[in-house]
N, C-alpha and C positions, 0 to 999 in steps of 0.2 A: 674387539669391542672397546670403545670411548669411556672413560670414566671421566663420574663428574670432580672437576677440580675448582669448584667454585670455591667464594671462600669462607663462604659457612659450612664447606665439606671438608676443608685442606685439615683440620685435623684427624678425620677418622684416616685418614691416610698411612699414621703413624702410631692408632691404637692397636694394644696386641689384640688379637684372636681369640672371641671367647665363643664356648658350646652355646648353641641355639636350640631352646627344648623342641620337643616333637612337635614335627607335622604333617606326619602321617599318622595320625591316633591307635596308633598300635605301641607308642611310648619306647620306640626307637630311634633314638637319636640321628637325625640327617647328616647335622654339618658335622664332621670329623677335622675342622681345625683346618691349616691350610695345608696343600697336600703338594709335594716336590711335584716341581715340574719337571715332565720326562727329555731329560739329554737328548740331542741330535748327535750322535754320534756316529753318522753314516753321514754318503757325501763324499767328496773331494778335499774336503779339509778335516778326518775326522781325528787328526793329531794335533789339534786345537781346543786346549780345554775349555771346559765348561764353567761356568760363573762358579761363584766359590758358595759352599753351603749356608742358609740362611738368609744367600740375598735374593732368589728368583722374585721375593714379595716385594723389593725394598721400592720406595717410588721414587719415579725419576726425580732426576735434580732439577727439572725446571720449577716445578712446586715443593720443594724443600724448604723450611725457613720459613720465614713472615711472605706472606703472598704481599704482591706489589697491584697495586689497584690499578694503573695506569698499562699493565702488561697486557700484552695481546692474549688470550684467553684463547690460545691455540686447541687446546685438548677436548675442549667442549664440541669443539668443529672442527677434526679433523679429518672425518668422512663426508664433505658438502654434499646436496644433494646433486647437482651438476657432474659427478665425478667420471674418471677416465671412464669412457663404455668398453675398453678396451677387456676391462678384467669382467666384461660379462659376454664376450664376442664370444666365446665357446666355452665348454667346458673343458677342464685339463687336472692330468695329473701329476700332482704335487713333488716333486723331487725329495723325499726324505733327506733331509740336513741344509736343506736350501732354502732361502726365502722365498714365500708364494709369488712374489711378483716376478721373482728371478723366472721363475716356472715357467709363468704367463709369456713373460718374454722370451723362453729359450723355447716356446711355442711356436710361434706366431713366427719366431728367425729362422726354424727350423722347417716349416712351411714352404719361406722366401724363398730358401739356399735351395730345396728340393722344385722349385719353379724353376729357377736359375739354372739350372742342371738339364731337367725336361725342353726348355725354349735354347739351351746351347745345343743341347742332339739333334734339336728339330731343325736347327739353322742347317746344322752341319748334313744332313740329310737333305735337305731343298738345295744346298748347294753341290753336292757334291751329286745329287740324282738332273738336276736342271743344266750344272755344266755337261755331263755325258750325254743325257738326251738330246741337248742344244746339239751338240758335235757329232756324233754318231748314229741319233736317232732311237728306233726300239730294236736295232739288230745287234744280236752278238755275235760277232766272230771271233777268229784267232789273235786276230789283230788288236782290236780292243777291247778283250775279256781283263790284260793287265787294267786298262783304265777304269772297269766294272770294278774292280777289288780296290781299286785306290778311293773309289768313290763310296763306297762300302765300308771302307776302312776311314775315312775319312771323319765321322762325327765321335768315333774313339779317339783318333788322334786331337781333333779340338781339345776335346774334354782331357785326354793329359796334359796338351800346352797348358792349359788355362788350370790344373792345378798346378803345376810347375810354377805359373809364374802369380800364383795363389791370387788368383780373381775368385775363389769361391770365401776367403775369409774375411766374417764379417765386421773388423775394422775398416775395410775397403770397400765394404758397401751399403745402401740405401742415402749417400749423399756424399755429393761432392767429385771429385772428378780422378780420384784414384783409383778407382773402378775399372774405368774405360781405358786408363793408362796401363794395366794389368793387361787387359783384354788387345790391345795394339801389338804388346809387345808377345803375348801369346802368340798373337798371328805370325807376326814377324821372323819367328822361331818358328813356328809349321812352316812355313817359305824357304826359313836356310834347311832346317831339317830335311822337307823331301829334296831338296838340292844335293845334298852332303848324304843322301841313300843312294839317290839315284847313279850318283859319280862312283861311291865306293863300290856298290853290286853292279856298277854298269847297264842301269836299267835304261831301255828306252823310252822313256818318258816328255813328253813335249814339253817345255818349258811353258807354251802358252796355256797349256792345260792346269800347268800350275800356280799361275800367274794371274787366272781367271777365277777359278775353282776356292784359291781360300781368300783373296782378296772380297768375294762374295760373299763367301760364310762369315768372314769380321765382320761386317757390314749388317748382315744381319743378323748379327748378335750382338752388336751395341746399340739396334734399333729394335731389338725384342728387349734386353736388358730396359733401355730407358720405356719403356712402355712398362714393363713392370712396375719398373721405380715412380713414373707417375702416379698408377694403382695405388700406391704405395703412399705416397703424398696425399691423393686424395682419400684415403680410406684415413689416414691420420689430422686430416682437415674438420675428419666425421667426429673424432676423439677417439680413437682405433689405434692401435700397435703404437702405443705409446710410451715413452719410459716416465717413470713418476719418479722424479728430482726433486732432491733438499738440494735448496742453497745455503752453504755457510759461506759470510762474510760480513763484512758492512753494511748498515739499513741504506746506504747509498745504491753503491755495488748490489745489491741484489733484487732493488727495483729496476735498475740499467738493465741486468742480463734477464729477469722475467720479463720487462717487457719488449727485447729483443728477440727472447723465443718463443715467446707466443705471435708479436710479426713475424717470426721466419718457423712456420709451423710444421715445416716439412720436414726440421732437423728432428722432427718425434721427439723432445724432450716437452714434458708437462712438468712445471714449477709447483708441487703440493705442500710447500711448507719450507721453512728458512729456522736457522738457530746464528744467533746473533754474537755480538762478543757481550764478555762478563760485563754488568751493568748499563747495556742497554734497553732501556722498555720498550723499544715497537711500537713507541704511540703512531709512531706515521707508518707506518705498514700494514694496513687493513688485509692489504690480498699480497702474498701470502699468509697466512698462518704462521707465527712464528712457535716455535716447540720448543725453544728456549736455549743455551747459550752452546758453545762450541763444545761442551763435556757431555752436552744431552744430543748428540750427533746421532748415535747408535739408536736410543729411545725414539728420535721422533721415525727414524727411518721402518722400525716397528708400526709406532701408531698410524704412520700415515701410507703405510705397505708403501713403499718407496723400494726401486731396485737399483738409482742412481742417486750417488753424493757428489756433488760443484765445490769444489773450493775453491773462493774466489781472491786475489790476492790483494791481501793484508800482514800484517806486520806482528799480528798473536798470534799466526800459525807459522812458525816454523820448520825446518825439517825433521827436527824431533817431534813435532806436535801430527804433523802431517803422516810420519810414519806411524807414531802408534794410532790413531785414527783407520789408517789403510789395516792393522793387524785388529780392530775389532771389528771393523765390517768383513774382514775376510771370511770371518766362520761363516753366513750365509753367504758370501761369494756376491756382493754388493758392489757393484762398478764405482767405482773413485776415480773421479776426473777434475785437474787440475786445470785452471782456468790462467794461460800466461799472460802477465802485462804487455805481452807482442802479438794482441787478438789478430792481426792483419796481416801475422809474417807468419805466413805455413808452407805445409809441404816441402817439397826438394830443398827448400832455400834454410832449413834448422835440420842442425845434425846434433846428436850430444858427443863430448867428445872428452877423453878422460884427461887431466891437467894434475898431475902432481898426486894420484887416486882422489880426484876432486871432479864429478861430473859437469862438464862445462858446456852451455846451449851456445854455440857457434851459426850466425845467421850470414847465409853470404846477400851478397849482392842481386840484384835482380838484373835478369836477364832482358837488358837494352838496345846490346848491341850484342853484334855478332854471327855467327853462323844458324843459329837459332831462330832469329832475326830475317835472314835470309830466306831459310824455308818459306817463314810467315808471309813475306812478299812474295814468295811465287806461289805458294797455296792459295793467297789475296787474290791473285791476277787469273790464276787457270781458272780460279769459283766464280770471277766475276762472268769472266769470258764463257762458261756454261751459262752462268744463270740468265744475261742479256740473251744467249740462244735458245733455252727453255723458255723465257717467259716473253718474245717478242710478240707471241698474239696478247699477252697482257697490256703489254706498253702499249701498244696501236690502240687496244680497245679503250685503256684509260685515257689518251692523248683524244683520241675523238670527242669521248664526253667533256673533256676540260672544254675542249675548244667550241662544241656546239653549243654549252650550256651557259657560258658567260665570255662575257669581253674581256680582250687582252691577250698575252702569249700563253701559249699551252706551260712552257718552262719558268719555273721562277725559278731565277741565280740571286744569291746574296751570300757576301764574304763570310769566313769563320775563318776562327785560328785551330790552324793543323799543329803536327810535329814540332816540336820548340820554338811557338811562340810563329811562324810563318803562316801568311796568310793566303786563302785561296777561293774558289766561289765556287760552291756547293750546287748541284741542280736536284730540283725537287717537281713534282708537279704540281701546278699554281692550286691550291685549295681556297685562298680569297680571292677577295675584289682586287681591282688594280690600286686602290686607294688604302689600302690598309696600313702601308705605310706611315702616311699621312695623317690615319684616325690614331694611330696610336698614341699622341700624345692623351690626349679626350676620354681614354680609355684603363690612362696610367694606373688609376685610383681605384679601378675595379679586381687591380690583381690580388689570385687566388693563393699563390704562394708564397713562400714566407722566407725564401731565397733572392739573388740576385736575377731569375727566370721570371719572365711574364707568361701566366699563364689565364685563360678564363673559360670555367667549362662550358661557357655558352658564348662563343665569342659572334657577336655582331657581324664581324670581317669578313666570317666563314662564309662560302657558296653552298647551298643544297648539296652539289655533288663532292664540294670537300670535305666534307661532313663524314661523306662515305667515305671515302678516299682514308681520313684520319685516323677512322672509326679502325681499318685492316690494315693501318700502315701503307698503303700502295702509292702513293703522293712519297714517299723514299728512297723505290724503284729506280730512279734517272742517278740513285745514289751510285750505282754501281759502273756509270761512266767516270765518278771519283775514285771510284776501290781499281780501275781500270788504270787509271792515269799515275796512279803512285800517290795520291791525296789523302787518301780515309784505307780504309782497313775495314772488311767483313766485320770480323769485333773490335770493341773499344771502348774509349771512352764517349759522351755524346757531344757532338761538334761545337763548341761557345762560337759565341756572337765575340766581336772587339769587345761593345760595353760589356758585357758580364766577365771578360777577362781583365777587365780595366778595376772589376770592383773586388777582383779576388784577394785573399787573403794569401800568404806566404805559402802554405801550405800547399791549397789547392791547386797552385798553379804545379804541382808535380804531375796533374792530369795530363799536363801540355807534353810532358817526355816520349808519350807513344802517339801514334798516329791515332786519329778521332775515326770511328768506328758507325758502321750502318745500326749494331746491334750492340750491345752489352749488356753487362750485369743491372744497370741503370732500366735497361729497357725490358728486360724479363721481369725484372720483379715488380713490377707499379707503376714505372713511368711517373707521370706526373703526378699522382695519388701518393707519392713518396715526399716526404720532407726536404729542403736543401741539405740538410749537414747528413741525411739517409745517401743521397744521392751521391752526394763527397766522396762518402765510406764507403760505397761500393766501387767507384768509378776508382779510387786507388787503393784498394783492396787488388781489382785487376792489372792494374801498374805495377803493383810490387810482388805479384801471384800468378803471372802470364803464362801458359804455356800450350800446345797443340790441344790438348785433351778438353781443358777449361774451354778455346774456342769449340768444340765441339759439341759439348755443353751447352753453352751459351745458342750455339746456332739451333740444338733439339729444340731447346724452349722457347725459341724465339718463337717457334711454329704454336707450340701451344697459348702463348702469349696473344700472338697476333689472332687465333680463333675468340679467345677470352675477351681480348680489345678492352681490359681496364687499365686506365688511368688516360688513356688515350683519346686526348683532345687540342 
């Protein structure tokens, strides 16, 4: 419940307790004075004392002292009407010693993981009944009753790789691409596993059998996985399975990262409130809420049933400050997440590493070059060489309509800068006039974006059927005679023009270090609906964060991207 903290109330705040005569007319006194709050003393932490006697009443510190006129007036509002729907999606029961959001959350995660489970046996079942059927049919014999059992046996075996190589723990899941890096190498390990039974019992077992059999089952179970995971995104789109985050940091810092996760809504964090450093008012912080300074951390994460704390880095929280922090949210079991000044350097590439008993964050290098590297370009080249054979009734059918419907070549070529700074000429399907070139000066002044990119979401130039074409990406199509040739790359960065690489700044041009890409991080999340400096951050974000999995990734969403067709023009 909200108490009023205005500031003609801020003193009863601090008056003692007095008897209230009756008000049930039988002249028995109601109010008995204030009455100890009952300890949590069950739970997972219940060797974590209790506040010390006489303060369950005391009020927070953010209204302590002279109220300041100019302070954000968090407490009045700190249940908005708009709030998470999340905590009204179902009913649940309360974990005695835990915080009710924690609850809500170990709900709704608890759900997920038991999904996640259900759709890996179901995989492991369609693959392992679809392989022997394919090959043998519906007879059993002597012969292949062994490969009845292995197929049988096969969706228990998934389900131990994958807790073995902990694809069910939920650090590694609902975002980001450690997930499906679990799940590879799960597979990977069922492949040498039944290899290394088969040899030591001397079974006779076909290789191709098993070479087909769980190759399949990964497959479809990072394609049931990411189908979840979209559910998942979209249900927290809805304001659904959400976590409710304090920011503590700087009133700078903590409009950056609110308004970064509320654009990126999928990561489920919801920003409900902010605690500032000592002597800042919050005039400029409308949304969030502020709850008041970094001693009132604990307090707002009560009023605003909060199950996550952000700390964001600044130079008043310490490691001292920072631990004892972690040791009062610990009684409710309150997630505390540190926010590094190396937002863009994750995964494989940071390890901690201990220096003297000094824990030391050691970031290596990004993987540019090498055998790594290697894979990528022949994974580039087999995917391209599929997909020119899967979609050649696509090409034909797009190529006719370019060609029926307007004058000119079916193919439009124009140079971009590839791989460090070299240059090469891109093939696309023509979507304008043949003069569009030539309008774009006349058209300079109509651009939409706020980057060195010309953009216009109604451009003149376009044809009726490039329009289409735009609208699903398939005018990109002829791209994959580049990803063929050694040019461009499946994923990537998106291919620049000369001019816009003429107008980069120092930084930006570290895009130019990988091959330019049909698809990336650029192109699933907006496209052109994104900002220049958004676009930046993503495109080396994937520079400095490459790896099989992340293309993976990237290639699921492209799919759903390309259905959605926003920003795309």
């Amino acid at each position: 419940m909200s108490q009023d903290v205005s500031e003609d109330r801020a003193d009863a705040l601090i008056e003692p307790t007095v008897t209230l005569p009756a008000v049930d007319g039988r002249g028995v006194g109601l109010n008995q004075g204030p009455q100890r709050a009952p300890e949590r003393r069950s739970g997972l932490n219940t060797r974590i004392p209790g506040p010390a006697a006489g303060v369950e009443n005391a009020p927070p510190q953010a209204v302590r002292g002279e109220p300041m006129p100019a302070r954000n007036q968090a407490v009045e509002r700190h249940l908005p009407v708009g709030r998470n729907r999340s905590m009204a999606a179902r009913p649940f029961q309360r974990a005695r010693g835990r915080h009710a959001a924690m609850s809500r959350r170990q709900d709704w995660e608890r759900r997920y993981v038991r999904s996640l489970v259900l759709s890996d046996l179901s995989a492991g079942v369609v693959a392992g009944a679809g392989t022997f059927f394919t090959r043998f049919g519906d007879h059993v014999t002597a012969y292949n009753r062994q490969y009845l059992v292995w197929s049988a046996l096969m969706p228990l075996a998934l389900l131990l790789v994958l807790v073995a190589a902990r694809a069910y723990e939920r650090r590694y899941l609902f975002v980001g691409s450690d997930e499906y890096q679990r799940v590879l190498r799960g597979g990977a390990g069922l492949v040498g596993g039944a290899a290394v039974v088969s040899y030591a019992l001397n079974l006779d077992l076909a290789r191709s059998y098993v070479l087909v059999a769980c190759p399949l089952a990964i497959v479809a179970i990072v394609v049931l996985r990411f189908t979840l995971r979209k559910r998942l995104h979209l249900a927290r789109s809805r304001g659904e399975n959400l976590r409710r985050v304090i920011v503590v940091g700087h009133e700078h810092s903590v409009i950056g990262m609110t308004q970064q996760l509320r654009r990126e809504r999928y990561h489920g964090l919801e920003v409900v409130g902010a605690c500032l450093p000592p002597g800042a008012d919050g005039a400029g912080l409308t949304d969030p809420a502020v709850f008041g300074t970094f001693d009132d951390v604990a307090t707002a994460v009560e009023l605003a049933d909060a199950d996550t704390v952000v700390v964001l880095s600044c130079p008043e929280l310490d490691g001292a400050a920072v631990r004892r922090l972690a040791w009062r949210l610990e009684r409710d079991e309150v997630d505390l997440v540190v926010a590094s000044a190396l937002v863009d350097v994750a995964g494989a590439r940071t390890t901690i590493r201990p220096f003297d008993g000094l824990p030391m964050l050691h970031v290596e290098h990004p993987r540019l070059h090498g055998g790594s590297r290697l894979v990528k370009d022949l994974v580039d080249r087999i995917g391209a060489i599929l997909l020119l054979i899967l979609l050649t009734p696509v090409l034909l059918t797009v190529a006719l309509c370019v060609g029926l419907t307007s004058r000119g070549p079916v193919l439009f070529r124009q140079v971009r800068v590839g791989r460090d700074g070299r240059l090469f000429r891109i093939f696309k399907f023509r979507s304008m006039y043949v003069d569009a070139e030539a309008r774009l000066a006349e058209l300079r002044h109509l651009n939409e974006h706020d980057g060195v990119l010309f953009k216009i979401r109604d451009d003149p130039r376009v044809t009726p059927v490039g329009q289409w074409l735009r609208r699903f990406s398939l005018d990109e199509l002829p791209q994959l005679l580049n990803v063929l040739s050694g040019q461009m790359s499946l994923v990537g960065p998106r291919p620049p023009l000369p001019t816009e690489v003429a107008a980069y700044a120092d930084d930006v041009r570290r895009r130019l270090a990988v091959k330019p890409g049909m698809t990336g991080l650029w192109q699933v999340s907006g496209r052109s609906d994104l900002s220049w400096e958004e676009a930046v951050r993503l495109d080396l974000r994937y520079v400095e964060n490459w790896s099989l999995s992340l293309d993976l990734v990237i290639l699921l969403r492209t799919v759903t991207a390309v259905v959605r067709s926003s920003g795309a023009y």
